[in-house]
C-alpha positions as CSV (number, residue, x, y, z in Angstrom):
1,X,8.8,-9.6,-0.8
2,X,11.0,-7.6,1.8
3,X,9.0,-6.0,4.2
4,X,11.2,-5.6,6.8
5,X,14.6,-5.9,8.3
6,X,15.0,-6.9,12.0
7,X,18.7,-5.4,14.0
8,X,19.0,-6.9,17.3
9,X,22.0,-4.9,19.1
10,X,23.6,-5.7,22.5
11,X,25.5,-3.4,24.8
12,X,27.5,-3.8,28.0
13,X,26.7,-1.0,30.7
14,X,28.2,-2.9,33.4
15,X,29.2,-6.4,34.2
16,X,25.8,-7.5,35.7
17,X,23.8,-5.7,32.5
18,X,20.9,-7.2,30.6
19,X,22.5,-9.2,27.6
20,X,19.3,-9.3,26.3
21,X,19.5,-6.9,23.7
22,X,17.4,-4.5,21.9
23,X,15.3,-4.9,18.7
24,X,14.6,-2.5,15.9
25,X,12.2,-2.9,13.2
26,X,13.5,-1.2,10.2
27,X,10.8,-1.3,6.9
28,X,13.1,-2.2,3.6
29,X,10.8,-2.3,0.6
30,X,11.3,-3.9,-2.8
31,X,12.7,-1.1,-4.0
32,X,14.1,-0.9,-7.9
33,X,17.6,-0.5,-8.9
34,X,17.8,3.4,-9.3
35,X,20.4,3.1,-12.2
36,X,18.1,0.0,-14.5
37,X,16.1,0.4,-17.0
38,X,12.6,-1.4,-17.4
39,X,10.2,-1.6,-20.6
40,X,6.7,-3.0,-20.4
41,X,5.7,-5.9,-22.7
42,X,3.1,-5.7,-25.5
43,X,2.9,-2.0,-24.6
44,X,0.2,0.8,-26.1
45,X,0.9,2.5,-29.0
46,X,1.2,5.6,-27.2
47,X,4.1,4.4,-25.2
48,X,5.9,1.8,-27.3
49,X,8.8,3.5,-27.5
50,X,8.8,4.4,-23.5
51,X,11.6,2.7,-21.0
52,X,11.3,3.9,-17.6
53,X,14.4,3.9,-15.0
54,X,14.2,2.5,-11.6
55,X,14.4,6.1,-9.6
56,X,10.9,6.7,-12.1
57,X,9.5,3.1,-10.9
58,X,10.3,4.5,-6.9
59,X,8.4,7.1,-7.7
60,X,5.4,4.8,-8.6
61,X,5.0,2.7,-5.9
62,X,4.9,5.7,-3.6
63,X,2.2,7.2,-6.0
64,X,0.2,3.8,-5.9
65,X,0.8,3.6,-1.9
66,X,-0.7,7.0,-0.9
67,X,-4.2,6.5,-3.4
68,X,-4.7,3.0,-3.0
69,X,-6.4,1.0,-0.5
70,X,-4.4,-0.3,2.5
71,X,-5.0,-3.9,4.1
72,X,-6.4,-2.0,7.0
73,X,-9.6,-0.9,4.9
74,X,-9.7,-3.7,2.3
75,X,-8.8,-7.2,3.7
76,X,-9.1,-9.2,0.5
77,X,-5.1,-9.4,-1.0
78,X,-6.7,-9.5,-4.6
79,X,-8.8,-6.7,-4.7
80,X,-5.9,-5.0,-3.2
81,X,-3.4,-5.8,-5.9
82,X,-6.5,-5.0,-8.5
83,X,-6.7,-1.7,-7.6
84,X,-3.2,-1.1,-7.6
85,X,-2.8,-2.5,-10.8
86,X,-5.7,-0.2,-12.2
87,X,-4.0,2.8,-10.7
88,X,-1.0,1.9,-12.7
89,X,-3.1,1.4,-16.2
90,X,-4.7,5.2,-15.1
91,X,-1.1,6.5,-15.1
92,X,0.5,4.0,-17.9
93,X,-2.4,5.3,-20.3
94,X,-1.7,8.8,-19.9
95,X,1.9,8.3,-21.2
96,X,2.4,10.3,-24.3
97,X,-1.2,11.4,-25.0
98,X,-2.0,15.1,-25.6
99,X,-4.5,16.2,-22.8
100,X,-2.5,14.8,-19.1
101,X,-0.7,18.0,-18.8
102,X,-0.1,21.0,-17.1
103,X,-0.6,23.4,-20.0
104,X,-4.6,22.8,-19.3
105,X,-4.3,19.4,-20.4
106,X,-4.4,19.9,-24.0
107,X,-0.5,20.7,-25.2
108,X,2.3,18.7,-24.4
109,X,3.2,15.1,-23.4
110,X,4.4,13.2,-20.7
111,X,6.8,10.5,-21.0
112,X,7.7,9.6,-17.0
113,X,5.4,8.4,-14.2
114,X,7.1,11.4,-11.7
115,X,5.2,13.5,-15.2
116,X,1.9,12.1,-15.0
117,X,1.6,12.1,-11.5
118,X,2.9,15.9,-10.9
119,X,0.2,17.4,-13.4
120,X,-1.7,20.2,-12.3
121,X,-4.0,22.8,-14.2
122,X,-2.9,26.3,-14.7
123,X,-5.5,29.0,-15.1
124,X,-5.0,32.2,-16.7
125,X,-4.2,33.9,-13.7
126,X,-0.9,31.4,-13.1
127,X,-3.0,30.0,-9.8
128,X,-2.6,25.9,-9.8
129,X,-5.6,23.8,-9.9
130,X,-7.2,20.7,-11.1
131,X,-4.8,18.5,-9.1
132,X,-5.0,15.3,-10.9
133,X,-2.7,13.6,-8.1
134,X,-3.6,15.1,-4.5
135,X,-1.5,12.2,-3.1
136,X,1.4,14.1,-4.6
137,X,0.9,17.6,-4.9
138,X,-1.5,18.0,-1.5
139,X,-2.1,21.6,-0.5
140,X,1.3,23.0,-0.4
141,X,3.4,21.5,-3.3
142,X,4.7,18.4,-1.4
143,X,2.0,16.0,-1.2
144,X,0.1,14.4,1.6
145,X,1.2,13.0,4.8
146,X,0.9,9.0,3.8
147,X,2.8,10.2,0.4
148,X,5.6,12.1,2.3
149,X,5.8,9.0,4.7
150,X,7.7,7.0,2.1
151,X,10.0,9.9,1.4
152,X,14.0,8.9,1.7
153,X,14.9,7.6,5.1
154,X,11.1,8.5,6.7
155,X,9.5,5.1,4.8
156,X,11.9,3.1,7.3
157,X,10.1,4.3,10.2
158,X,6.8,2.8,8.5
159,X,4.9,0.5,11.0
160,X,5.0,-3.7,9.9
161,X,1.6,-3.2,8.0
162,X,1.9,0.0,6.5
163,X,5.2,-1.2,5.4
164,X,3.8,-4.4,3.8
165,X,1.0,-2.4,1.7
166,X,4.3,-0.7,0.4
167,X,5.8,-3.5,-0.5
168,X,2.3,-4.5,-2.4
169,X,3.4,-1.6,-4.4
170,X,6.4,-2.4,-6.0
171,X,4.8,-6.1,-6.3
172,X,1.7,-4.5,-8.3
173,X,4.3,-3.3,-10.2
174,X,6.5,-5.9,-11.2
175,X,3.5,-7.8,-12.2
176,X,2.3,-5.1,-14.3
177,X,6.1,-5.3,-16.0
178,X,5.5,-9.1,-16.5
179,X,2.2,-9.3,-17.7
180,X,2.1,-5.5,-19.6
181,X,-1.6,-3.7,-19.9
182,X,-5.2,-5.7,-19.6
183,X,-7.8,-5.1,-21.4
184,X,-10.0,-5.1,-18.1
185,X,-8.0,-2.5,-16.5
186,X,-7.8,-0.1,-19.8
187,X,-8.5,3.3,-17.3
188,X,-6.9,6.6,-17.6
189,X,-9.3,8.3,-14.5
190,X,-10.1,7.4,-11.0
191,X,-11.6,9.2,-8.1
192,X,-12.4,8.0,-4.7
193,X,-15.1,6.1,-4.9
194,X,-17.0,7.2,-1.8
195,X,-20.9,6.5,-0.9
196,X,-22.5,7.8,-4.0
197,X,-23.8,5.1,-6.5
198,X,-21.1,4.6,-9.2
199,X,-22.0,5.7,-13.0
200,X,-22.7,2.8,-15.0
201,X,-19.5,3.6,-16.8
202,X,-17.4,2.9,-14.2
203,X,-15.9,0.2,-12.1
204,X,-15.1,0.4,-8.1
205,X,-11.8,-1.3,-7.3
206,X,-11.0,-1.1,-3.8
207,X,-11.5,2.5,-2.5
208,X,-12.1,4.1,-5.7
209,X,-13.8,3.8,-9.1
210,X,-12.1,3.9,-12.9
211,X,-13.2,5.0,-16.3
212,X,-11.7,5.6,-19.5
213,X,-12.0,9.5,-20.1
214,X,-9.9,9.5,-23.6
């Protein structure tokens, strides 16, 4: 995984100057070729006909990145990658199915990840709500602050660990386009999971718990 480029530059002010250098720290991610296109193996039903592009992939990871869990909270690397895989199984599993939409969940379909993850309700009056993905939306349209911070350019001012948990992203997901869904991970909800004693029908994986709604 790439989680960082290092550009050591040297300048001469004057003849007696420091040749010492300077060193930035630039965070390069995994990223996926904008212009491919990637299909999952042994795919649902729902999306078996479904290829998604590498811009749509981007998108992902960034989604994954501002709800999962960070190393900073969760230390153990597998649970990590768990819970980012499950986040991807939430999103994969609303993939053309009726109800994931913005049209109060019932009419229309979603075929891209940017789709699923950009739902909101609309009421009667036209007013948004029932943000399904905070991280994205946020309270003014543009998402949150850890989703914005992986925006073009801004992600390469992301601090060594931040940018690794980034790079956990794209990893989650390349595993996910190896392996295609688990049964184990069959979700299409998740919530933080907070202090409050899970429901017996759901599963804490990281920082929050997952159920299948539909």
């Amino acid at each position: 995984m790439a989680t960082g480029i290092v550009l050591t530059q040297s300048a001469t002010v004057t003849p007696n100057s420091d040749q010492t250098g300077s060193t930035v720290k630039v965070c390069n991610p995994d990223w996926f070729d904008k212009r491919a296109s990637y299909s999952v193996p042994n795919p649902s039903r729902p999306a078996s006909d479904l290829t998604f592009s590498g811009d749509d992939l981007n998108f992902l990871a960034r989604v994954i990145y501002a709800e999962a869990s960070g190393s900073a909270s969760v230390k153990d690397e597998s649970v990590r990658l768990k819970e980012k895989l499950a986040i991807i199984h939430v999103m994969y599993n609303r993939l053309n199915v009726v109800g994931f939409d913005p049209n109060n969940w019932v009419q229309g379909k979603f075929t891209t990840f940017r789709g699923v993850a950009s739902a909101v309700k609309v009421l009667p009056d036209q007013r948004r709500s029932g943000v399904q993905f905070e991280s994205v939306i946020g309270t003014d349209g543009t998402g949150t602050s850890k989703f914005k911070s992986t925006e073009s350019r801004a992600y390469e001012l992301l601090s060594k660990t931040n940018c690794t948990d980034f790079d956990e992203c794209f990893y989650a997901i390349r595993r996910f386009l190896s392996t295609g869904p688990q049964s184990d991970l069959d979700f299409d909800n998740f919530r933080a999971a907070g202090r409050a004693k899970c429901p017996p029908h759901q599963q804490v994986i990281g920082g929050n718990r997952f159920w299948k709604m539909k």
